[in-house]
N, C-alpha and C positions, 0 to 999 in steps of 0.2 A: 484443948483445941479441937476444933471440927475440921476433920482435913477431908476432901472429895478424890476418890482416884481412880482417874479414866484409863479403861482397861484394867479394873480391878478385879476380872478375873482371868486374865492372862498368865503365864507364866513369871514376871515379876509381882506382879499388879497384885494376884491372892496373896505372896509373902509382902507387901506394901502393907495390904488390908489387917492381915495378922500381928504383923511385928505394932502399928502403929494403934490396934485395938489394945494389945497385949503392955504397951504404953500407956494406957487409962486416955488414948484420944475416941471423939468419936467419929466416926466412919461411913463415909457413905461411897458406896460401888458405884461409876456410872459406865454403862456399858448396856448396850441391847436386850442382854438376859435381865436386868434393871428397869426395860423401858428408856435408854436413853441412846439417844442416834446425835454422833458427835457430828455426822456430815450432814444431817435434814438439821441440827441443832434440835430437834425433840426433845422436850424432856429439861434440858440442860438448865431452863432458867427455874425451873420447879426444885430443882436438883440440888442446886447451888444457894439456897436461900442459908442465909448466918455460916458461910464455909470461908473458914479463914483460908485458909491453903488447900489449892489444887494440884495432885501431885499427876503427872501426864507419863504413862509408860503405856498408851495405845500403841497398836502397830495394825497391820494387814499382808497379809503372806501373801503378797504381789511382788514379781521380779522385774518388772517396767519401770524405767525411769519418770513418765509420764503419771503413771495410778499414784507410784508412792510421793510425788510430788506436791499431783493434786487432793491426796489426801491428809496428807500433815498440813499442808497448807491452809485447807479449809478446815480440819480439825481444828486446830490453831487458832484461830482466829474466831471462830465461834465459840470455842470457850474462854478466850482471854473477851470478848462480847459480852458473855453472861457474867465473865467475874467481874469487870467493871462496876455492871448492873447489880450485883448482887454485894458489892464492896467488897469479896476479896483483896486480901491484904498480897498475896504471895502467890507465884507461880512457879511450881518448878517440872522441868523437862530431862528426860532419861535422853541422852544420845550415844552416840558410839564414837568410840576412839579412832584417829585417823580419817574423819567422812572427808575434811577439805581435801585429799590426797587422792580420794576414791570415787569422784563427782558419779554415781551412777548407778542407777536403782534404790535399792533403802536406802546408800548412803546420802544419794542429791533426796531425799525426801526428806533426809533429818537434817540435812544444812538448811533445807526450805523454814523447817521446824523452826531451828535456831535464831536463821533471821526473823520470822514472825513474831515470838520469843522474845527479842531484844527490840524490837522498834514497835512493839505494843506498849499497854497504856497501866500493866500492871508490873508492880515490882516482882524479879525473876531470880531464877537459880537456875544453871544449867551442869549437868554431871554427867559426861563422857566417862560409858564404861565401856570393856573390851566386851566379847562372844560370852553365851554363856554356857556353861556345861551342856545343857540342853541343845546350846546348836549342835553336835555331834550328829543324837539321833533326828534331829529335824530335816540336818543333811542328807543323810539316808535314804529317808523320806521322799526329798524333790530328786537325787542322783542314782537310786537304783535303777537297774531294769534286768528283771530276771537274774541271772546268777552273777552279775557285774554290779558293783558301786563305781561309779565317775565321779572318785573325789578330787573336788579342784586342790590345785596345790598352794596351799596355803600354810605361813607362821605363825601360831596364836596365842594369845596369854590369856585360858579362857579363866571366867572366877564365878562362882556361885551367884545363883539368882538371890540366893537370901540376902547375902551380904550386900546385893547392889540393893536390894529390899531396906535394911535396917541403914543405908546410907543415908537414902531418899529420906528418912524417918528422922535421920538427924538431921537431914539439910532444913527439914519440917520446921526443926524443934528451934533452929539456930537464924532464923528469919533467913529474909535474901542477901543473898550473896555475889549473884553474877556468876560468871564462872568456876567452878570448883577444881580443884586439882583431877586429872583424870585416876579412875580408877581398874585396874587389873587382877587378874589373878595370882600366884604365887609361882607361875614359871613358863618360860616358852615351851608351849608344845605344835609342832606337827598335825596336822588337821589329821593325816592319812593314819598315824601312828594313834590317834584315837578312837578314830573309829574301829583298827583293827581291835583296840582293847573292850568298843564297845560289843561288838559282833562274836568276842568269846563271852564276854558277859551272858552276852543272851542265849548263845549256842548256835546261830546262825554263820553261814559259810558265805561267804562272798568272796569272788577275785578283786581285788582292789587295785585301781586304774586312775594313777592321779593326773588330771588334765588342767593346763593351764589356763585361766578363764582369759578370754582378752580383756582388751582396754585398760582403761586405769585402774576400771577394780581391781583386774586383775594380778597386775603392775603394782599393787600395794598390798592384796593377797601374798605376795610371792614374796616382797621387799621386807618385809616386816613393819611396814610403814603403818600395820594396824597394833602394831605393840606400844605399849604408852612410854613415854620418854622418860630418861631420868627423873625422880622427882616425885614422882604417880605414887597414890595409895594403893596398895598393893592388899588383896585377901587373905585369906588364911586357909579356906579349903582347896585341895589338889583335885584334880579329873578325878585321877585313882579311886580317890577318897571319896567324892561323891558317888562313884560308878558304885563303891563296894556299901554305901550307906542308902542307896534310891532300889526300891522295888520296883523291880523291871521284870515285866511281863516275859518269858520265853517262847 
């Protein structure tokens, strides 16, 4: 099978690219370092020639409701455009657990997603996963300042990028589906109780100061309303366990 995967070199996207070469499929990256602009559509119909399935784990590290809207949106739509044209059979899209709950920033860009997704012209898979280990340190990232981390307070079920990786790979292999059962990781953790584990990891001191985000993300940050419900496929790798197997810089 020839599968295309935008944002294939992102944080799922490379273990997408991997797991699904390491399958005997063939692989093509599309994303900017590639030559492909999912929002000018660049690229995309060059791209997409003889590609049975397009696997969609793009994102944009934008915290507006407005950018992430108008960019799944128009991502969206310009690649289920070129897969039409190019006869793709299958499209599938990575979302998060909990967005209907959380109408607001990433989450209203991946409902935007979803609806484009389902009232387009290709057949679909859609697979709501929770955070991934990696949002920890990503957190970090947008919430330090100086010897303070402002972690929001949040319940999470976070689970390995790989394993959302080798999902996608079988949603691939298993044609369309529609929506899939949601998938999680193997236990509820504490955003705050993470990050402290991530910051001895690294050796780094921080006072950690958990603040409640408003609105409804917030309101489902807090509720646990981003853990996936009875039912959900569940991972196999722990925080812990990836913290102590990932080479992290000090």
């Amino acid at each position: 099978m020839k599968i295309a995967v935008a944002g294939g070199t992102g944080t799922v996207g490379r273990h997408v690219v991997r797991v699904a070469r390491e399958r005997g499929h063939e692989v093509v990256s599309l994303s900017r370092r590639e030559g492909v602009n999912l929002i000018t559509g660049k690229g995309l119909n060059e791209a997409l020639q003889n590609v049975d399935t397009v696997i969609d784990v793009s994102g944009i590290r934008e915290l507006t409701t407005k950018k992430n809207v108008d960019f799944f949106t128009t991502s969206t739509q310009n690649l289920l455009a070129a897969e039409k044209k190019a006869g793709t059979k299958h499209h599938i899209a990575l979302s998060i657990v909990g967005i209907h709950l959380a109408k607001s920033g990433l989450y209203a860009g991946k409902l935007a997603q979803e609806e484009a997704v389902r009232h387009g012209d290709v057949r679909w898979t859609i697979l709501r996963a929770t955070q991934f280990h990696e949002f920890v340190p990503m957190t970090l990232g947008y919430t330090s300042a100086g010897p303070l981390a402002l972690v929001p307070r949040m319940l999470m079920q976070p689970v390995a990028a790989a394993e959302v990786a080798e999902a996608l790979v079988d949603a691939a292999e298993a044609g369309p589906k529609g929506r899939l059962p949601d998938l999680g990781g193997p236990g509820k953790e504490r955003l705050a109780d993470l990050v402290r584990a991530y910051l001895r990891k690294t050796g780094k001191k921080k006072l950690i100061v958990q603040v409640p985000v408003p609105g409804p993300m917030g309101k489902a940050m807090r509720s646990g309303d981003l853990i996936p419900e009875p039912g959900a496929a569940v991972g196999r790798q722990t925080f812990a366990q990836w913290l102590e197997s990932t080479d992290i810089r000090h």
